[in-house]
PDBQT receptor file of N, H, CA, C and O in Angstrom, charges set to zero:
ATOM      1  N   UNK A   1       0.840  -1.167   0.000  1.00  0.00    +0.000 N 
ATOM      2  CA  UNK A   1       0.000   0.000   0.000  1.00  0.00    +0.000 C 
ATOM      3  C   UNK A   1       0.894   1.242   0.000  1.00  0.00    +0.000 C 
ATOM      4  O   UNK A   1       1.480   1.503   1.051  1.00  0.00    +0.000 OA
ATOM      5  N   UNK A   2       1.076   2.100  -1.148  1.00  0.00    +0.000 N 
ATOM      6  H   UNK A   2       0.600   1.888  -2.001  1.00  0.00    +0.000 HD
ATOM      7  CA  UNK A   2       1.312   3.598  -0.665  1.00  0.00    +0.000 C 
ATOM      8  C   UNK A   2       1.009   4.529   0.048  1.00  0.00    +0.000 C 
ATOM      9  O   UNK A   2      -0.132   4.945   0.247  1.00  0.00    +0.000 OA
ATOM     10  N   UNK A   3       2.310   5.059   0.628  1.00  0.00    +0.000 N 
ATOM     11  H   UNK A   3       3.237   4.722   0.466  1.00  0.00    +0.000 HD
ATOM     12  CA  UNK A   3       1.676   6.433   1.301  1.00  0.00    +0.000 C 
ATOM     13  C   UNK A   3       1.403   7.080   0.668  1.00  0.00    +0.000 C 
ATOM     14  O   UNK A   3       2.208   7.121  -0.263  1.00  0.00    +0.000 OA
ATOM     15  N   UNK A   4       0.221   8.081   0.513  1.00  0.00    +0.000 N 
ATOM     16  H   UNK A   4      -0.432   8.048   1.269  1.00  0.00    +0.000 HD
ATOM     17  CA  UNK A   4       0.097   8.991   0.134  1.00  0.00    +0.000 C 
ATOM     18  C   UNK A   4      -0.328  10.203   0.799  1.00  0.00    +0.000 C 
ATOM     19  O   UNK A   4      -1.002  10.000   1.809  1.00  0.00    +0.000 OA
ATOM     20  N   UNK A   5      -0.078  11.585   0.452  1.00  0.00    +0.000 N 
ATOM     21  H   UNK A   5       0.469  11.750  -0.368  1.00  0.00    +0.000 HD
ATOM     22  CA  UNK A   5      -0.092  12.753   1.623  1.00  0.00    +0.000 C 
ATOM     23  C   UNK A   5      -1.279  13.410   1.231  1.00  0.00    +0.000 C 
ATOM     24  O   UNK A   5      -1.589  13.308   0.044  1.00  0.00    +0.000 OA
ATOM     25  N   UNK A   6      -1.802  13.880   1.771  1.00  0.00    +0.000 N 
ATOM     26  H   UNK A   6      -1.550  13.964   2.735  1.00  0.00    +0.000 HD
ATOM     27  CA  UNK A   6      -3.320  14.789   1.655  1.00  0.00    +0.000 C 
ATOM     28  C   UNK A   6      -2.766  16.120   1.858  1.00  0.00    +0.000 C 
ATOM     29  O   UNK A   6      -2.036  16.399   2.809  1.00  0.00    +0.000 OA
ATOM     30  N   UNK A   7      -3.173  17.054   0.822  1.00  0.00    +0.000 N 
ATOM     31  H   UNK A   7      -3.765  16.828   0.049  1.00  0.00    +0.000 HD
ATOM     32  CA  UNK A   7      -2.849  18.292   0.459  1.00  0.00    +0.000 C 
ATOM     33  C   UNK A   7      -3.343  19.316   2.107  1.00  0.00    +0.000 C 
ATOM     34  O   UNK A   7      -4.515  19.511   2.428  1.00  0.00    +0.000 OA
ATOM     35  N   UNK A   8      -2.677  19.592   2.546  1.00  0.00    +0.000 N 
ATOM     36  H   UNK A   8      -1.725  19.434   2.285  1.00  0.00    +0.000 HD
ATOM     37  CA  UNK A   8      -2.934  20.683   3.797  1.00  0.00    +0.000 C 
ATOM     38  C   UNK A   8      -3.059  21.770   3.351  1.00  0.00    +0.000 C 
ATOM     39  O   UNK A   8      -2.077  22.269   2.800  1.00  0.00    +0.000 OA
ATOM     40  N   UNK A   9      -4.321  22.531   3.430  1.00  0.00    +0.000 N 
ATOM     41  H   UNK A   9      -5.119  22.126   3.877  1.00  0.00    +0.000 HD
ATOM     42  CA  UNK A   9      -4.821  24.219   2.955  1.00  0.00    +0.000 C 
ATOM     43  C   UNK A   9      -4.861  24.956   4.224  1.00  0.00    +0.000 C 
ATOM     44  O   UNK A   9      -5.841  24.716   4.930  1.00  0.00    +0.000 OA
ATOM     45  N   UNK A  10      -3.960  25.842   4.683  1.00  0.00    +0.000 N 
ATOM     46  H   UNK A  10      -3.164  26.037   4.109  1.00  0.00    +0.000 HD
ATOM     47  CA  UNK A  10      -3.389  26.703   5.418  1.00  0.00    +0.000 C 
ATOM     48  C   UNK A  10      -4.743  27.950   5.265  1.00  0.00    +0.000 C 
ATOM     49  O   UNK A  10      -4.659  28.607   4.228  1.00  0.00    +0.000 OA
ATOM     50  N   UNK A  11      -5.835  28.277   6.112  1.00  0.00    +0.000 N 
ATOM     51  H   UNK A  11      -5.903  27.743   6.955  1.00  0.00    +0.000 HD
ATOM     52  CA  UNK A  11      -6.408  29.330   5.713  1.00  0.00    +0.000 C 
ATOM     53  C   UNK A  11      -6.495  30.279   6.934  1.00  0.00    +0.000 C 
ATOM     54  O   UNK A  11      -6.864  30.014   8.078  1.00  0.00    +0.000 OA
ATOM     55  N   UNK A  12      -5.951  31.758   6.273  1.00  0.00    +0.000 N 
ATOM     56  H   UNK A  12      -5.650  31.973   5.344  1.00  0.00    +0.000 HD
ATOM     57  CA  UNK A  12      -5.443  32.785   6.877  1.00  0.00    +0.000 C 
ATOM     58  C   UNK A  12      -6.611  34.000   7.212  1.00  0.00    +0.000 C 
ATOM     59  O   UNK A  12      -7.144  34.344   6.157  1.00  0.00    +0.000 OA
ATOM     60  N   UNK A  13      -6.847  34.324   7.734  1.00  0.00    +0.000 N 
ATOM     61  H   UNK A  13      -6.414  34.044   8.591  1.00  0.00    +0.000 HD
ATOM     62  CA  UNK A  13      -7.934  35.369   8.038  1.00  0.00    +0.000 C 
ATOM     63  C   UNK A  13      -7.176  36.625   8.748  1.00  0.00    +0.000 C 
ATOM     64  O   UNK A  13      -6.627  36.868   9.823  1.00  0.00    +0.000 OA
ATOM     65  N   UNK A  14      -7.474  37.297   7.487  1.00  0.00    +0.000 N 
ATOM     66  H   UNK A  14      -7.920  37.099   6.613  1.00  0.00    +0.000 HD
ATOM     67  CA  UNK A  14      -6.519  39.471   8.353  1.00  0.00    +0.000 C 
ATOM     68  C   UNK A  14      -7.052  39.644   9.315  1.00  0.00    +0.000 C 
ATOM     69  O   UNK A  14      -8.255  39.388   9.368  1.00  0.00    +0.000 OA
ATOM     70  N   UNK A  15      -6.597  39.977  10.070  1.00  0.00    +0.000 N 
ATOM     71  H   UNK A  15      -5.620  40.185  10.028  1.00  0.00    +0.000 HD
ATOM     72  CA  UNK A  15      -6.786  40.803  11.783  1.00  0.00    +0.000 C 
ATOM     73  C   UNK A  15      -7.016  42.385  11.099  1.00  0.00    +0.000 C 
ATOM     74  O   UNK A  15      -6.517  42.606   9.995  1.00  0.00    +0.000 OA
ATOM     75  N   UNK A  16      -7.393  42.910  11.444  1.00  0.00    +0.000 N 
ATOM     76  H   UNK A  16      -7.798  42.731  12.341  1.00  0.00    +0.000 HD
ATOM     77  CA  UNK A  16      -7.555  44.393  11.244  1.00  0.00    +0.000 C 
ATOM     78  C   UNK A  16      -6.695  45.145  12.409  1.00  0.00    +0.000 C 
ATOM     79  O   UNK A  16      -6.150  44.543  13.334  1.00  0.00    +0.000 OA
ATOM     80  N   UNK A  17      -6.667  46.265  12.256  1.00  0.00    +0.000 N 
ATOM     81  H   UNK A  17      -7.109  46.754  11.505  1.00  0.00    +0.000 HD
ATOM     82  CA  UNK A  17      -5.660  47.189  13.138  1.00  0.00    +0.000 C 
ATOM     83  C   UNK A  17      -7.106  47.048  14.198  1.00  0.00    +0.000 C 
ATOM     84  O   UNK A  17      -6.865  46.216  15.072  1.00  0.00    +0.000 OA
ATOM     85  N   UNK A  18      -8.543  47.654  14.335  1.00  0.00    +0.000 N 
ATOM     86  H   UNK A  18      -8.739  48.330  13.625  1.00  0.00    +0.000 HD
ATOM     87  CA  UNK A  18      -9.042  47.744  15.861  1.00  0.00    +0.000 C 
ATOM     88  C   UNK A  18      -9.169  46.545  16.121  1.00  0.00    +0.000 C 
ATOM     89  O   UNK A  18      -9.950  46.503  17.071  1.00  0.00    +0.000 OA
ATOM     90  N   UNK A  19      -8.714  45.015  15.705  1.00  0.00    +0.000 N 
ATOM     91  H   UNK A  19      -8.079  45.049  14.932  1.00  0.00    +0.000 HD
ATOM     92  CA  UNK A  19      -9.015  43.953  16.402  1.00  0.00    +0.000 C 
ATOM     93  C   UNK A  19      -7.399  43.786  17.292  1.00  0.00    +0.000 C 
ATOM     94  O   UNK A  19      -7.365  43.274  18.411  1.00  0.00    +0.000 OA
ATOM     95  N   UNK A  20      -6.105  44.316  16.572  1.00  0.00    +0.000 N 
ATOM     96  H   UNK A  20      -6.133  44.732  15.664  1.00  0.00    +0.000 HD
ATOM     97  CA  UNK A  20      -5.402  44.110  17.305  1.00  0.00    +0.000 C 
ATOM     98  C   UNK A  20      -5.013  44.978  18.493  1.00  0.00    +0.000 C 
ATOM     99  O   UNK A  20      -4.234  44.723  19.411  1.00  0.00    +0.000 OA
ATOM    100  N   UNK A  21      -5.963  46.393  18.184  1.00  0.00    +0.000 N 
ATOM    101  H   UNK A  21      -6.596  46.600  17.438  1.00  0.00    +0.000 HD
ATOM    102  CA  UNK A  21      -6.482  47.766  19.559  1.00  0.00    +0.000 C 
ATOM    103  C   UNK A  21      -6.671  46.467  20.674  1.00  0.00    +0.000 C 
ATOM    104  O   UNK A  21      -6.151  46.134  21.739  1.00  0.00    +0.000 OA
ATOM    105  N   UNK A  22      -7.593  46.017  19.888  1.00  0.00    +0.000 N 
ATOM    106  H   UNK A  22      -8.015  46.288  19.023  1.00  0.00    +0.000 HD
ATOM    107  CA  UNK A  22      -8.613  45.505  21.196  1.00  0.00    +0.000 C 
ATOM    108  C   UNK A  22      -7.892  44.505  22.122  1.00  0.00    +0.000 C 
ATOM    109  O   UNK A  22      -7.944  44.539  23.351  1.00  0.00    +0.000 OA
ATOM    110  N   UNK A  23      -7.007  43.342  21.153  1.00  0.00    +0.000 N 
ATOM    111  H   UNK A  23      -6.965  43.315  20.155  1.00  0.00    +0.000 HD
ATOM    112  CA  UNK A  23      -6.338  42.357  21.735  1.00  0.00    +0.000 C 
ATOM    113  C   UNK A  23      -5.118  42.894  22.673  1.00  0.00    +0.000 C 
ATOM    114  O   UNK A  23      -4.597  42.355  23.649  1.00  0.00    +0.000 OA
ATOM    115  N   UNK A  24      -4.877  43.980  22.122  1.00  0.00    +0.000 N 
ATOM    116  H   UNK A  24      -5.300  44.418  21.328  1.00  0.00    +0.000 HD
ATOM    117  CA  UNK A  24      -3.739  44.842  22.955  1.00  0.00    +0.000 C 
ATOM    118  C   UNK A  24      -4.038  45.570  24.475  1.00  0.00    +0.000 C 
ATOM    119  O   UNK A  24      -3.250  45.515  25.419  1.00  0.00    +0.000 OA
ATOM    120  N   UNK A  25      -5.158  46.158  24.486  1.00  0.00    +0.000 N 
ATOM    121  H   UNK A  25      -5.799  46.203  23.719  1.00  0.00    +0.000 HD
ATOM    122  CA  UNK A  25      -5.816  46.678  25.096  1.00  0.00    +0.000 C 
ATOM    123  C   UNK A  25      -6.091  45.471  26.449  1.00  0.00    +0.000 C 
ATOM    124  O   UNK A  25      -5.704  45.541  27.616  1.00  0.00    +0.000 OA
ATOM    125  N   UNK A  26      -6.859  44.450  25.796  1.00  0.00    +0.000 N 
ATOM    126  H   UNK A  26      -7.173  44.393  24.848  1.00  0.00    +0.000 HD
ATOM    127  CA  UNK A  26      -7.186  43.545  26.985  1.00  0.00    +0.000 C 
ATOM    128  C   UNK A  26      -6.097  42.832  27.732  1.00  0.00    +0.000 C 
ATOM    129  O   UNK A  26      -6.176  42.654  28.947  1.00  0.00    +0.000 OA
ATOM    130  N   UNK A  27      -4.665  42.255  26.714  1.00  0.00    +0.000 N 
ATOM    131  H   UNK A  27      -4.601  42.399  25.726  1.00  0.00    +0.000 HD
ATOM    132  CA  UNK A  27      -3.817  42.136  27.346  1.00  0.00    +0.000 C 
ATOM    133  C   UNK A  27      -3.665  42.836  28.420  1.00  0.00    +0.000 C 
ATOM    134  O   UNK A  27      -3.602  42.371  29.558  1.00  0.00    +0.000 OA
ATOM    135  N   UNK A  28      -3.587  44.169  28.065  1.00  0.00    +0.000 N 
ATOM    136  H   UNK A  28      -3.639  44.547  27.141  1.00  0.00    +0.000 HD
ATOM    137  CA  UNK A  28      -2.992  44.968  29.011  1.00  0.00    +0.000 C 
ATOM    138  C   UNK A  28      -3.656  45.192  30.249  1.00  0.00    +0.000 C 
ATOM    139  O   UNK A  28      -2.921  45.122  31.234  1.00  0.00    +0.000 OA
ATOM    140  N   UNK A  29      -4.546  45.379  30.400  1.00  0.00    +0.000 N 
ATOM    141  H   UNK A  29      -5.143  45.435  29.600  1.00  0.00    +0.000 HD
ATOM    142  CA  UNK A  29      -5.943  45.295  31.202  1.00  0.00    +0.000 C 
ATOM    143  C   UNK A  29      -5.828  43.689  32.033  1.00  0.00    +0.000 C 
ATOM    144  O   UNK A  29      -6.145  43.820  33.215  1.00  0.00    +0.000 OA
ATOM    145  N   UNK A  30      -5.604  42.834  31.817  1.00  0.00    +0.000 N 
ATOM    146  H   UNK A  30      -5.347  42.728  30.857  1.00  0.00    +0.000 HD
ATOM    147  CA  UNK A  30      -5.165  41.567  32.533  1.00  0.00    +0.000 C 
ATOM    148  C   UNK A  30      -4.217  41.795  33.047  1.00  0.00    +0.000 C 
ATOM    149  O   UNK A  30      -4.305  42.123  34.230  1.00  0.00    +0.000 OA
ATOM    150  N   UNK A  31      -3.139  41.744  32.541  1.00  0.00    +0.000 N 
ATOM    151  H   UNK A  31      -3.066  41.477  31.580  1.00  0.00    +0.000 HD
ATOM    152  CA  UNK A  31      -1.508  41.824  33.175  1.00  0.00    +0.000 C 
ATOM    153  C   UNK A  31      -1.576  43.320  34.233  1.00  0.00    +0.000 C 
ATOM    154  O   UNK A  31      -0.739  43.420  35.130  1.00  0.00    +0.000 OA
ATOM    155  N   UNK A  32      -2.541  44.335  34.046  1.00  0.00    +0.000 N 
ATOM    156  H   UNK A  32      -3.221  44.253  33.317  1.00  0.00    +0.000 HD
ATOM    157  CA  UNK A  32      -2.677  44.897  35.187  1.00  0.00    +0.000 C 
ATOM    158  C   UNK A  32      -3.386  44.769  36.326  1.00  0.00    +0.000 C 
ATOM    159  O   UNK A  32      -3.078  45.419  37.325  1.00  0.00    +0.000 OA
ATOM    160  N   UNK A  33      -4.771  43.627  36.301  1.00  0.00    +0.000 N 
ATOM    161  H   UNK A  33      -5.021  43.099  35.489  1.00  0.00    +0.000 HD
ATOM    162  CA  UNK A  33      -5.160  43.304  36.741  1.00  0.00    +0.000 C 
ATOM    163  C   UNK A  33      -4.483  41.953  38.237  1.00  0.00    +0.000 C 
ATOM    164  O   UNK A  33      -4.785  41.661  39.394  1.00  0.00    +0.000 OA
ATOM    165  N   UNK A  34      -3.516  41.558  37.239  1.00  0.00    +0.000 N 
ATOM    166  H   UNK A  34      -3.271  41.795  36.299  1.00  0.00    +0.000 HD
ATOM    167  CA  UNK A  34      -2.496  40.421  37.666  1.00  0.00    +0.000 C 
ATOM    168  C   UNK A  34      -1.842  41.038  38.320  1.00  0.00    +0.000 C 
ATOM    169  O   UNK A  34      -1.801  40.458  39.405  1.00  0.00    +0.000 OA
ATOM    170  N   UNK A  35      -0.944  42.388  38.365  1.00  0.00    +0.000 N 
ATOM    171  H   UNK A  35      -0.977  42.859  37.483  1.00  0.00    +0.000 HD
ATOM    172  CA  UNK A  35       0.186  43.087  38.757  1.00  0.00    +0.000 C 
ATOM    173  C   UNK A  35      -0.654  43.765  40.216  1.00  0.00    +0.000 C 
ATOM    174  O   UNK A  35      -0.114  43.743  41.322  1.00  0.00    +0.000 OA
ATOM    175  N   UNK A  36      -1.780  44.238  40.022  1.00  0.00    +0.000 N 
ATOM    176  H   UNK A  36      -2.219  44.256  39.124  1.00  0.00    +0.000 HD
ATOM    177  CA  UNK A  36      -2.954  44.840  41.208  1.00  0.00    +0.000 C 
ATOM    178  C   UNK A  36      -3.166  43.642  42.677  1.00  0.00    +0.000 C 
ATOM    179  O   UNK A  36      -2.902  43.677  43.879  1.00  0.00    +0.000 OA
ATOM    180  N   UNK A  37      -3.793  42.652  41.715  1.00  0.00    +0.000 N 
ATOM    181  H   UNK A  37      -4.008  42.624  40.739  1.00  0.00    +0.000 HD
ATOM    182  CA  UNK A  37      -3.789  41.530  43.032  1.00  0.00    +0.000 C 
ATOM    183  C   UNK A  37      -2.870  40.714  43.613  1.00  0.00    +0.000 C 
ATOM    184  O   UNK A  37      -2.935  40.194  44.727  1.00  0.00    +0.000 OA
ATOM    185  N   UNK A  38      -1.854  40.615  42.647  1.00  0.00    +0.000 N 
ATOM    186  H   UNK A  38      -1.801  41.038  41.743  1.00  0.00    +0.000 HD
ATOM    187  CA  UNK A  38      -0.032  40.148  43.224  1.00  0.00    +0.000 C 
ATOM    188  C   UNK A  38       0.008  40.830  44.257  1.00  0.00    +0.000 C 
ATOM    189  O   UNK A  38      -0.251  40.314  45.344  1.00  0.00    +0.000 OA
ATOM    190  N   UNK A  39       0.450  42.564  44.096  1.00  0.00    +0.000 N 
ATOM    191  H   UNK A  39       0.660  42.983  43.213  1.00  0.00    +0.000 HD
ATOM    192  CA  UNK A  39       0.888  43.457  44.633  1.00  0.00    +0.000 C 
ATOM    193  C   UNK A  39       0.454  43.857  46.184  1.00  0.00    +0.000 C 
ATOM    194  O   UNK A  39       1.136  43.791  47.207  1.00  0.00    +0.000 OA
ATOM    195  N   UNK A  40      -0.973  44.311  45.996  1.00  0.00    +0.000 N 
ATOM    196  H   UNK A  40      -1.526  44.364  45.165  1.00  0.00    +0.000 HD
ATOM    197  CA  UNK A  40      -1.667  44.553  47.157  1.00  0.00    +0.000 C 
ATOM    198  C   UNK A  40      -2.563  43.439  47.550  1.00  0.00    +0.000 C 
ATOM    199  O   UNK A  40      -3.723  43.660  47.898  1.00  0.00    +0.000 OA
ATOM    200  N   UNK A  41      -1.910  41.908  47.491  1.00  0.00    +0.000 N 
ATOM    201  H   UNK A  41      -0.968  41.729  47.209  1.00  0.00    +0.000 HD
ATOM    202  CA  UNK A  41      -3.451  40.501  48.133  1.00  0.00    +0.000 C 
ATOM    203  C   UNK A  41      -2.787  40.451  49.603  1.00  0.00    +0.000 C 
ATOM    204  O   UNK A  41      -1.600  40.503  49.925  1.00  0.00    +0.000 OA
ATOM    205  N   UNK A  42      -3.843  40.343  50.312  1.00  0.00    +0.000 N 
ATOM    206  H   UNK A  42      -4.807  40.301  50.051  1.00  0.00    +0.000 HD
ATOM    207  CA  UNK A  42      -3.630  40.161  51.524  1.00  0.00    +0.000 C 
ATOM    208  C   UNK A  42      -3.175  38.717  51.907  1.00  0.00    +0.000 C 
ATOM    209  O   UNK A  42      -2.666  38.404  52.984  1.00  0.00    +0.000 OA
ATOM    210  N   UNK A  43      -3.507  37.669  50.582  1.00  0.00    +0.000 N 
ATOM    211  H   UNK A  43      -3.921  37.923  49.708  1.00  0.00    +0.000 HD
ATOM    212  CA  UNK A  43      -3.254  35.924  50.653  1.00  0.00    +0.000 C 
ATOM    213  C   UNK A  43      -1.714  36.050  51.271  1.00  0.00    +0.000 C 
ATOM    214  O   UNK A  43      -0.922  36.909  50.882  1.00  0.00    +0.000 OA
ATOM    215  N   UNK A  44      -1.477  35.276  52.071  1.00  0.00    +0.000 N 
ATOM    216  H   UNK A  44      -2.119  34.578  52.386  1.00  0.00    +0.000 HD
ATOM    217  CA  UNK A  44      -0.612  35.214  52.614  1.00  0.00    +0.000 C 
ATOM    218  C   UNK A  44       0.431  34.316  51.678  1.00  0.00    +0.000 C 
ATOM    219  O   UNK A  44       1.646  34.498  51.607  1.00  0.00    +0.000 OA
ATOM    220  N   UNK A  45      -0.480  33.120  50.852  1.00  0.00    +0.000 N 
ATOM    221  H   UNK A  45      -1.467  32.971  50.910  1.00  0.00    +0.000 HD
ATOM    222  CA  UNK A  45       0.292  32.298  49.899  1.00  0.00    +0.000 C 
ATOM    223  C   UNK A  45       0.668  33.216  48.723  1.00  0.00    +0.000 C 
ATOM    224  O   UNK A  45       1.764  33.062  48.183  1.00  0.00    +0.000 OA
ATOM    225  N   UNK A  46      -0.153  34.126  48.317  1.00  0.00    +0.000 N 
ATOM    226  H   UNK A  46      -1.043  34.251  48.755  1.00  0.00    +0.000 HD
ATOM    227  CA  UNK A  46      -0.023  34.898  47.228  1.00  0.00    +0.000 C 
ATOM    228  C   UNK A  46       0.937  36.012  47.165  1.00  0.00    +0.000 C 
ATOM    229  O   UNK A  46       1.278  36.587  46.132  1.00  0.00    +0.000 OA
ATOM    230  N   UNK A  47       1.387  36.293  48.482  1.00  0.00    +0.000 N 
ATOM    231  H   UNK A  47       1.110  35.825  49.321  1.00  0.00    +0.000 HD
ATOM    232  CA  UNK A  47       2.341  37.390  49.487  1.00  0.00    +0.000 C 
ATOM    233  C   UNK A  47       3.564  36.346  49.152  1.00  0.00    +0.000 C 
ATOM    234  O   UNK A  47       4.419  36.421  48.270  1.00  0.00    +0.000 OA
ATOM    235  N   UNK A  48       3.371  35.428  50.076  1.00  0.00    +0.000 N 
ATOM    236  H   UNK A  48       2.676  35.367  50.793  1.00  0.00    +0.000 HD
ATOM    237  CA  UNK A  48       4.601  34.858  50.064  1.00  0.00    +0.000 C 
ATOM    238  C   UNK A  48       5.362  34.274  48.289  1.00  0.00    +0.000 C 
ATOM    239  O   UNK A  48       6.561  34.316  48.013  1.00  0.00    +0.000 OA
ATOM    240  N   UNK A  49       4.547  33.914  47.612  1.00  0.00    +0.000 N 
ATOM    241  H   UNK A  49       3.573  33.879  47.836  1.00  0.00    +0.000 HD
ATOM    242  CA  UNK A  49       5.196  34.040  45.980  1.00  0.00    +0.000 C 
ATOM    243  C   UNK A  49       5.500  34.868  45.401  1.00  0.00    +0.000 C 
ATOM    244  O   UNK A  49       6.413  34.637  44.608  1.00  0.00    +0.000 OA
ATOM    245  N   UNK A  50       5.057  35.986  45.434  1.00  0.00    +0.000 N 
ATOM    246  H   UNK A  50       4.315  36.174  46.078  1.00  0.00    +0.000 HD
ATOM    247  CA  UNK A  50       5.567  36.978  44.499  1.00  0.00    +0.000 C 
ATOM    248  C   UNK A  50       6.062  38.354  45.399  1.00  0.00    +0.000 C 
ATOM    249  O   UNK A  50       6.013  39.560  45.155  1.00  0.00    +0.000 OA
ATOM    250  N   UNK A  51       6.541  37.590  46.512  1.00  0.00    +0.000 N 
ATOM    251  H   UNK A  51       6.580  36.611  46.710  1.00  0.00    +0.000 HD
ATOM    252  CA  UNK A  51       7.575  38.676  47.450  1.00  0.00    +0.000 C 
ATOM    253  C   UNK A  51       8.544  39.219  46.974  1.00  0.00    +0.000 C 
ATOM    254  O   UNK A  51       8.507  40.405  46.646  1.00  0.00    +0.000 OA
ATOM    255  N   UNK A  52       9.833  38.314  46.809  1.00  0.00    +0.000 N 
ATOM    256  H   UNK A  52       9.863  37.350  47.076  1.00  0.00    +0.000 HD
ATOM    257  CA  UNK A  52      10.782  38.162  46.257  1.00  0.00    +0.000 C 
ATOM    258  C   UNK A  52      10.741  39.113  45.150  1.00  0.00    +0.000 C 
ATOM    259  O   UNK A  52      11.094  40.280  45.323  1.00  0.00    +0.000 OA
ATOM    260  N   UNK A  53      10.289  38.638  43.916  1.00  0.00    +0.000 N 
ATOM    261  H   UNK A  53      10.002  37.690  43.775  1.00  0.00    +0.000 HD
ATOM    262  CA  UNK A  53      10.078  39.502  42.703  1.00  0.00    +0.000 C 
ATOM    263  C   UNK A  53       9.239  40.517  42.625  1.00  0.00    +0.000 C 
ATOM    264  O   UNK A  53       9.175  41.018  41.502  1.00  0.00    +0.000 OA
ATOM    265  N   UNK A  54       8.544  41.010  43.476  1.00  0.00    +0.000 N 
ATOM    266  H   UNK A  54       8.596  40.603  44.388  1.00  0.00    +0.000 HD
ATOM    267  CA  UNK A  54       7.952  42.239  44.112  1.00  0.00    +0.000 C 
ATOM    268  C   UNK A  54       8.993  43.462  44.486  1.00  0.00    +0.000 C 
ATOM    269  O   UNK A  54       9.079  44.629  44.105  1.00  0.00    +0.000 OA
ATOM    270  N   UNK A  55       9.837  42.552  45.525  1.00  0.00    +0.000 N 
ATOM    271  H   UNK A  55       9.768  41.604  45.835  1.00  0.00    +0.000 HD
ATOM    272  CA  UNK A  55      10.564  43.822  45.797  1.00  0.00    +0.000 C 
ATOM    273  C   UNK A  55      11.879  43.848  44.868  1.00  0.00    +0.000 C 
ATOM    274  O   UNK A  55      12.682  44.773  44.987  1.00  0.00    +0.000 OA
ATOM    275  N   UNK A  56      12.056  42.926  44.045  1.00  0.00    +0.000 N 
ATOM    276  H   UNK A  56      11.404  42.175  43.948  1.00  0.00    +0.000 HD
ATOM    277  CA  UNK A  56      13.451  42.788  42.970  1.00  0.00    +0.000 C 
ATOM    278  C   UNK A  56      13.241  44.105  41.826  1.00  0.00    +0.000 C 
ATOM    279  O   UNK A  56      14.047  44.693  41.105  1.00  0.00    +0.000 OA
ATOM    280  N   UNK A  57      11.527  44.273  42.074  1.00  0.00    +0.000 N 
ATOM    281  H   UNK A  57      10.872  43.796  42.660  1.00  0.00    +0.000 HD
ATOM    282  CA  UNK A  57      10.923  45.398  40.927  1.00  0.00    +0.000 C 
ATOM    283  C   UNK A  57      10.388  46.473  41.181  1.00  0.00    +0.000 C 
ATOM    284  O   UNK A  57       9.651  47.182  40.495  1.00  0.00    +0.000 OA
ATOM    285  N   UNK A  58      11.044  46.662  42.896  1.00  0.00    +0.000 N 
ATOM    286  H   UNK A  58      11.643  46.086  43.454  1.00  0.00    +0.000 HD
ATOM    287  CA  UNK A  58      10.684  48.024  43.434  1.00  0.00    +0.000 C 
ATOM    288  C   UNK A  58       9.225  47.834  43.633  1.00  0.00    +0.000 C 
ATOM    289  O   UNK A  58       9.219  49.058  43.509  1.00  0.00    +0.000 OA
ATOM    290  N   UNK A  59       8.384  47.614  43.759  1.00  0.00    +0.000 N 
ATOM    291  H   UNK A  59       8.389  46.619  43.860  1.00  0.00    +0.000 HD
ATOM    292  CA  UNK A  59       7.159  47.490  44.141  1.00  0.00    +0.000 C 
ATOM    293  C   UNK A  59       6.950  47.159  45.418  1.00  0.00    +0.000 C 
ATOM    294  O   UNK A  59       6.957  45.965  45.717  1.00  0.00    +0.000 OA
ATOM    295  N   UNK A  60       6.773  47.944  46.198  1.00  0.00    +0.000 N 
ATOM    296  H   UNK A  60       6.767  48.914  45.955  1.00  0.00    +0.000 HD
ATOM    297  CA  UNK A  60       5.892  48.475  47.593  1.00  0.00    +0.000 C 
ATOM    298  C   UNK A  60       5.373  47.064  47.601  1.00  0.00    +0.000 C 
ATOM    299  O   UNK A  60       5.047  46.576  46.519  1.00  0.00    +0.000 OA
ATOM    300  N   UNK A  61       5.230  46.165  48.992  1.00  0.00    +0.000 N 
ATOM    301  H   UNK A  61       5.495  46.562  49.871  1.00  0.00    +0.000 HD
ATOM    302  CA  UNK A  61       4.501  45.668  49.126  1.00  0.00    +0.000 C 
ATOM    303  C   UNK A  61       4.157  45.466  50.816  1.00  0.00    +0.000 C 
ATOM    304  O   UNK A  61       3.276  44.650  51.091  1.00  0.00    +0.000 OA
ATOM    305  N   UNK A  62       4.711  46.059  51.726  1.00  0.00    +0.000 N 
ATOM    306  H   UNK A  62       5.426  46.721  51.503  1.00  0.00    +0.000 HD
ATOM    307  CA  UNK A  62       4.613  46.267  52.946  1.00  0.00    +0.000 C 
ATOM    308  C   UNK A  62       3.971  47.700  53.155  1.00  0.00    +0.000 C 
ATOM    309  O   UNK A  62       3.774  48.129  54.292  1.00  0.00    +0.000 OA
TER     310      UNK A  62
């Protein structure tokens, strides 16, 4: 029996500039969201992980 390969069609769809606003935007909006509750959580587990690299980045956390 031969192998034979089945043609793979790669299909590409443009992003527009306000879809990549938007994707940019929400990133950013998460990772500040992330940087907010790292920073100021009262979790003591959540304190104790990102202590270290808290204060390695100048960020207040006491």
């Amino acid at each position: 029996m031969p192998v034979t390969s089945a043609k793979q069609h790669s299909i590409t769809t443009p992003v527009t500039l306000s879809q990549r606003v938007v994707i940019a935007v929400g990133a950013s909006l998460l990772g500040l969201c992330l940087v907010y509750f790292a920073g100021f959580s009262h979790i003591e587990a959540v304190h104790n992980a990102a202590h270290d690299t808290r204060h390695s980045a100048a960020f207040p956390c006491h």
